[in-house]
C-alpha positions as CSV (number, residue, x, y, z in Angstrom):
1,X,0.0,0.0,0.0
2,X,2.7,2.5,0.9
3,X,4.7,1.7,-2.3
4,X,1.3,2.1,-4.5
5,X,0.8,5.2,-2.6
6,X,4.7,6.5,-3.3
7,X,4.1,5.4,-7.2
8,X,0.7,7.5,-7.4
9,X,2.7,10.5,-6.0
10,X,5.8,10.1,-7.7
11,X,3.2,9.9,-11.3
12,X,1.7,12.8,-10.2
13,X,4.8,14.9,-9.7
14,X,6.4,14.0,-12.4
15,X,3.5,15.1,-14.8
16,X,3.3,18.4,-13.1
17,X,7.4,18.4,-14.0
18,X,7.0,18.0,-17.3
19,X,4.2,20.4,-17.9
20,X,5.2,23.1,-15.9
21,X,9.0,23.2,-16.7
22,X,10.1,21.2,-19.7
23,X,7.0,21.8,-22.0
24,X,7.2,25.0,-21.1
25,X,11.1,25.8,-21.5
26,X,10.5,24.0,-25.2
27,X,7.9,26.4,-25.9
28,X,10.4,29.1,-25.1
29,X,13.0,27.8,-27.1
30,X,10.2,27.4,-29.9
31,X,9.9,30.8,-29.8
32,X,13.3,31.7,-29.7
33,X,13.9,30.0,-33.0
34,X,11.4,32.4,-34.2
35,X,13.2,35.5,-32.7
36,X,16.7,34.4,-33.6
37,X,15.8,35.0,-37.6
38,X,14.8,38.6,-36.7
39,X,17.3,40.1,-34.3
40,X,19.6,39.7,-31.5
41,X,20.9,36.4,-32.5
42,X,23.4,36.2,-30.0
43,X,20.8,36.4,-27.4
44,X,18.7,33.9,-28.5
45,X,21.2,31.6,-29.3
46,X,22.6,31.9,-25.5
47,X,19.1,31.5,-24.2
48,X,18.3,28.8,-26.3
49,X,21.7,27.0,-25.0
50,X,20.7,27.6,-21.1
51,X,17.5,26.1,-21.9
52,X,18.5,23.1,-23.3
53,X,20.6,22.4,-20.9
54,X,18.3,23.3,-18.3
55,X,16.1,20.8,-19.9
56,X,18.8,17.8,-19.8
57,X,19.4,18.4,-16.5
58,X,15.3,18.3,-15.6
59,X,14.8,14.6,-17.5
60,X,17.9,13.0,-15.9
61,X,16.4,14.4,-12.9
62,X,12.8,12.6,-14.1
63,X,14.4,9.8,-15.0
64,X,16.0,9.0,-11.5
65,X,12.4,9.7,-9.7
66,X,11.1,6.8,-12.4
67,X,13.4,4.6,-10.6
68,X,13.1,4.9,-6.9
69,X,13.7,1.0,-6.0
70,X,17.0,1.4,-6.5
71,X,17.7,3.4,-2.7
72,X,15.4,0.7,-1.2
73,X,17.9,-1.8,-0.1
74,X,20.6,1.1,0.6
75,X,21.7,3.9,2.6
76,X,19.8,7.3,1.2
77,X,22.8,9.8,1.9
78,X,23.4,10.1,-1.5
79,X,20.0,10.7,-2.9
80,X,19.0,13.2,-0.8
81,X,22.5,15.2,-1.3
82,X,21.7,14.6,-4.8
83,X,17.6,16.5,-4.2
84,X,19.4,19.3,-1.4
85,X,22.2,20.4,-4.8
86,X,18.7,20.5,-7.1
87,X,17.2,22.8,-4.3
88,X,20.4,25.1,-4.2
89,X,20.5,25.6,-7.7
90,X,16.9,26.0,-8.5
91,X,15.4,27.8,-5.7
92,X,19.0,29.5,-3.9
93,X,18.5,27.9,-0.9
94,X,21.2,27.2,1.7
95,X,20.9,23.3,2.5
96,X,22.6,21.1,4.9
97,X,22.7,17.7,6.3
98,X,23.7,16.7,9.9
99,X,24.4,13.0,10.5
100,X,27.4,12.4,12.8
101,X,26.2,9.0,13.2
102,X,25.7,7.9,9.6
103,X,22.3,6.8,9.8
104,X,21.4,8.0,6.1
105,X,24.2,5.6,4.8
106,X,23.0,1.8,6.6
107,X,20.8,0.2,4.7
108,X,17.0,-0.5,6.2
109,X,13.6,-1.9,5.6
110,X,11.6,1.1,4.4
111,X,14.4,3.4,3.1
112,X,12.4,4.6,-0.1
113,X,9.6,5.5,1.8
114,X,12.1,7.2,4.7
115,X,13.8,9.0,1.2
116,X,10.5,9.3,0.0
117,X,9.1,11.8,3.4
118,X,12.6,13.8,3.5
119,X,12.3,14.8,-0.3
120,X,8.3,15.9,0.1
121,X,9.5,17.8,2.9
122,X,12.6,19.2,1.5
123,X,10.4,20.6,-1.9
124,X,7.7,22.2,0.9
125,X,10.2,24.3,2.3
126,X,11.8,25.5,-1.0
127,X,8.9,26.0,-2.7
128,X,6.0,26.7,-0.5
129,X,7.2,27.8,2.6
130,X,9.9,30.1,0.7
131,X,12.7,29.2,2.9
132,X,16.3,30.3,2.4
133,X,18.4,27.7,4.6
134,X,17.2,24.6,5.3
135,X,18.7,21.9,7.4
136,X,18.3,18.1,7.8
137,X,19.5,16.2,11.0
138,X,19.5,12.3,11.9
139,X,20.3,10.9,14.9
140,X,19.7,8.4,17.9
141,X,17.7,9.7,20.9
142,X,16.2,7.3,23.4
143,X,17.2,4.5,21.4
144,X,15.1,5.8,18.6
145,X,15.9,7.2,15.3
146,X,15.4,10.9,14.7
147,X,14.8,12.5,11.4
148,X,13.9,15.9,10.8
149,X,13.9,18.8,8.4
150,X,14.1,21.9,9.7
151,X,13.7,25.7,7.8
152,X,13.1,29.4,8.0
153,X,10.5,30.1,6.3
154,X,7.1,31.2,6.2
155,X,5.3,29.3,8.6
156,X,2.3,28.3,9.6
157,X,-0.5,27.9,12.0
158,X,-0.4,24.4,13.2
159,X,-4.2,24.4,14.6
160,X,-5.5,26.5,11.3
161,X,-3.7,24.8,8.7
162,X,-5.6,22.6,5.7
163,X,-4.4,19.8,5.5
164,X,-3.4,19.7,1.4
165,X,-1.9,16.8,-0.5
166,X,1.7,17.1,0.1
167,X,1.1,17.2,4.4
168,X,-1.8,14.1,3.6
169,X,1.1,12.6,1.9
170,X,3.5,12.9,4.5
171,X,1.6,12.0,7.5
172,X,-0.2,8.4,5.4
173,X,3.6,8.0,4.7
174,X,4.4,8.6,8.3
175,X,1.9,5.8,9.0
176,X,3.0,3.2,7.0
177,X,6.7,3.6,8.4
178,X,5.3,3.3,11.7
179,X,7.1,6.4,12.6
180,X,5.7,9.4,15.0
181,X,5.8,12.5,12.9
182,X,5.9,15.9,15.1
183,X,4.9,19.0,13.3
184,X,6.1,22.4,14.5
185,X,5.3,25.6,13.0
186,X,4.9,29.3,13.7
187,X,3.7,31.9,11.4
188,X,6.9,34.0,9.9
189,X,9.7,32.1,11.9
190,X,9.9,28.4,10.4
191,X,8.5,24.7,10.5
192,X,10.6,21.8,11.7
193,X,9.2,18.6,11.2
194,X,10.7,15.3,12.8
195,X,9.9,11.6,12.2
196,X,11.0,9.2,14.9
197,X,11.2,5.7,13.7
């Protein structure tokens, strides 16, 4: 159920992807060609060059989230370094990762779902909550292992909030980890979200 629930999602994202930023950069560059006969040929040949490269980037990008499986049976340090240098370059945000113990390197029964939470959580505070620095921690406390995502942005009001699709996604994903997942958010100073598996 979770991994139907992951493939929906993933589908879902992925179609927004490729409507919103490649068919739309092609379009662009569609347009350019048109330009470039007319004037300023330099300029549109630079700006076609930026897209299309833009545009590679984007479908190697796709074409890794078509093939989740592959982090299942490993440690998801590398993937999510992999999502935290898309952030940076995309939407300038300052991202780290804390994990003196290495926990996002062992492998583990439900790492793709674990990879799957941390990325959701990772795009909200880039795109949604507008955050500048974001950071990601994992550790042991009480025996337990800790993961959280923690930003500056925008905020929220916990008892006010709707519930949309990308916190429904996280908290059914939550469930089917068996983790607790702790929500804290105040209006203009940040949300930090932890699971504890």
């Amino acid at each position: 159920s979770a991994k139907a629930l992951l493939c929906t999602h993933y589908c879902n994202r992925i179609s927004r992807q490729l409507h919103d930023g490649i068919s739309q950069d092609m379009s662009l560059m569609k347009l350019n060609l048109h330009l470039f006969h007319q004037d300023h040929q330099e300029m549109h040949l630079r700006q076609m060059q930026e897209l299309l490269e833009k545009g590679i980037v984007e479908l190697r990008r796709i074409s890794r989230k078509m093939q989740p499986e592959e982090i299942d049976g490993v440690g998801i340090l590398h993937a999510l370094e992999m999502e935290l240098q898309y952030i940076r370059k995309n939407f300038q945000v300052c991202c780290t990762i804390d994990d003196p113990e290495g926990l996002l390197q062992k492998a583990r029964p439900g790492n793709l779902i674990l990879y799957s939470l941390l990325e959701e959580m990772l795009l909200n505070a880039a795109i949604h909550a507008k955050a500048t620095r974001i950071l990601v921690v994992a550790e042991t406390l009480n025996n337990q292992h800790t993961f959280l995502v923690r930003d500056n942005g925008i905020g929220f009001d916990t008892q006010l909030v709707t519930a949309g699709n990308g916190l429904n996604y996280i908290k059914e994903q939550a469930n089917y980890l068996g983790a607790t997942l702790k929500i804290d958010s105040i209006p203009g100073k940040g949300t930090c979200i932890e699971l504890v598996v």
